[in-house]
Structure formats: C-alpha cells, structure tokens
One Martini backbone bead per residue (centre of mass of N, CA, C, O) as a GRO file, in nm:
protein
   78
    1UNK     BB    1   1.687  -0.630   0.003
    2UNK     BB    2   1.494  -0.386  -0.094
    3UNK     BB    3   1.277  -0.240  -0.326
    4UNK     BB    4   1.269   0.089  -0.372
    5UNK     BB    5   0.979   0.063  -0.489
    6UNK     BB    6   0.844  -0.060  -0.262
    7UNK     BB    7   0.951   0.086  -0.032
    8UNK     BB    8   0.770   0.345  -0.131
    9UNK     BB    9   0.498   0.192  -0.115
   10UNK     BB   10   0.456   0.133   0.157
   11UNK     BB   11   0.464   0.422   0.271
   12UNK     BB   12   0.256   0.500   0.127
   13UNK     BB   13   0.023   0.338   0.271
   14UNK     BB   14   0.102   0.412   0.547
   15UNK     BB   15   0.015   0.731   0.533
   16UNK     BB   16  -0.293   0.655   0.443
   17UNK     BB   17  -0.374   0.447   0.694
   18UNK     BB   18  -0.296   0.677   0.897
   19UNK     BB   19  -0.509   0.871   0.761
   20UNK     BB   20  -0.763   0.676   0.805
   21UNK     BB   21  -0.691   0.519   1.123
   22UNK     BB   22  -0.612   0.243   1.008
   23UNK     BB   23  -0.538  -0.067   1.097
   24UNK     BB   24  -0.389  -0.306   1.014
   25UNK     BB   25  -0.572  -0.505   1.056
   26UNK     BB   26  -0.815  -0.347   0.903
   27UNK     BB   27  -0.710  -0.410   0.652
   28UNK     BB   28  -0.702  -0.681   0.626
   29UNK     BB   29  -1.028  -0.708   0.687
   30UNK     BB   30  -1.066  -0.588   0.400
   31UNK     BB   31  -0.891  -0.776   0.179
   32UNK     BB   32  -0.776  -1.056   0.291
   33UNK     BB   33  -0.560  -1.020   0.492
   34UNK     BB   34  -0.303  -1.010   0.657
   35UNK     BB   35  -0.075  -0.818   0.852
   36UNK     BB   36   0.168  -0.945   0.783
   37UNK     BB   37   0.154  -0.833   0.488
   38UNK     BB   38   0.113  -0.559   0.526
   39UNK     BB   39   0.358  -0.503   0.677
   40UNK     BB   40   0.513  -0.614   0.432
   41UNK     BB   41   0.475  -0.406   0.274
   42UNK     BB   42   0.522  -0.119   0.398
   43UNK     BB   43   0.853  -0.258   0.414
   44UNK     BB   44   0.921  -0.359   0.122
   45UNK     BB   45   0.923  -0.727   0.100
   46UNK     BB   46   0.701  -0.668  -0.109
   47UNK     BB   47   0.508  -0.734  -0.405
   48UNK     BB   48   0.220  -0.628  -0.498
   49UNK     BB   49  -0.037  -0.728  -0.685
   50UNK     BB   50  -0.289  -0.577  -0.829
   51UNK     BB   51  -0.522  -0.714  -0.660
   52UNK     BB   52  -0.393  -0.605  -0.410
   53UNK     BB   53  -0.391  -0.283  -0.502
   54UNK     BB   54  -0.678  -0.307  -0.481
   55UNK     BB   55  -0.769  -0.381  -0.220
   56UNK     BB   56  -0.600  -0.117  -0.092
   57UNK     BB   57  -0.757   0.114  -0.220
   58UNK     BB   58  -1.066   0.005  -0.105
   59UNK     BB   59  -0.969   0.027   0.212
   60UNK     BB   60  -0.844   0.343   0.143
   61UNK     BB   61  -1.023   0.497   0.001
   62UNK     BB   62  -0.954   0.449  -0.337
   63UNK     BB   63  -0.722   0.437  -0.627
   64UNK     BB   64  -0.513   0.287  -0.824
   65UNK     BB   65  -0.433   0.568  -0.946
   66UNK     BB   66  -0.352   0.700  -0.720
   67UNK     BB   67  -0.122   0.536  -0.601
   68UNK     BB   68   0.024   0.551  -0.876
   69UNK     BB   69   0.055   0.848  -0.882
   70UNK     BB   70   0.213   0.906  -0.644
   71UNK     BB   71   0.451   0.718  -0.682
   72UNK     BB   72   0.529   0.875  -0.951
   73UNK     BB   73   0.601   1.144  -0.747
   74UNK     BB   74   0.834   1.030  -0.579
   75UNK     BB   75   1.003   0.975  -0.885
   76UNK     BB   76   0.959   1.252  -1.057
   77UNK     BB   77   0.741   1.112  -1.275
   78UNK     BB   78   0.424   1.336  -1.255
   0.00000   0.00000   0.00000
C-alpha cells in the first residue's frame, strides 16, 4: 500500500506534468531518470530524494518550494 503523502505528491507532479503538456517520458529525459520512475512517483509507489524532487521541479519549470507548497496546502497545512 503507497504512503499517502508520496500519493499526494505524485498527483502533484502528474497534474503539473500534464499542465505544462509534457509526457513521463519527456520529464524523465530531463531529470536523467526512466520514465518507469516518473510513473511510479506519479502513483505514489516511491518517496523520490530531495535530488530527484530538484530535478522534477527544474524539468517541470518550476521549484522544490513551490512544489512542497502545495503539497503541504493539499494536506491543510498552508
């Protein structure tokens, strides 16, 4: 069972991702990760390290602040 907060955050990621038009495969060739990774953040099956919540920001035009803003505004607490 995925952790609610990694589920969470993968939402986050795929509804920025699919705002900004750009297919898992597209942000994994920005960040240098697979596109299985992209997908399994996505689904919350992995918590990703500061490293990749960097490079997931930088792929998705954006920063690790703002991406931890609104997570932390989807649990209430913003």
């Amino acid at each position: 069972m995925a952790d609610p907060l990694a589920t969470l955050f993968g939402a986050l990621v795929r509804r920025r991702r699919e705002a900004t038009g750009l297919s898992q495969e597209e942000v994994g060739e920005r960040t240098n990760l697979s596109r299985n990774y992209i997908g399994m953040v996505e689904r919350g099956e992995t918590n990703p390290t500061l490293r990749v919540l960097q490079s997931l920001a930088q792929a998705l035009g954006t920063t690790m602040v703002s991406l931890v803003r609104e997570l932390e505004d989807s649990l209430g607490g913003g």
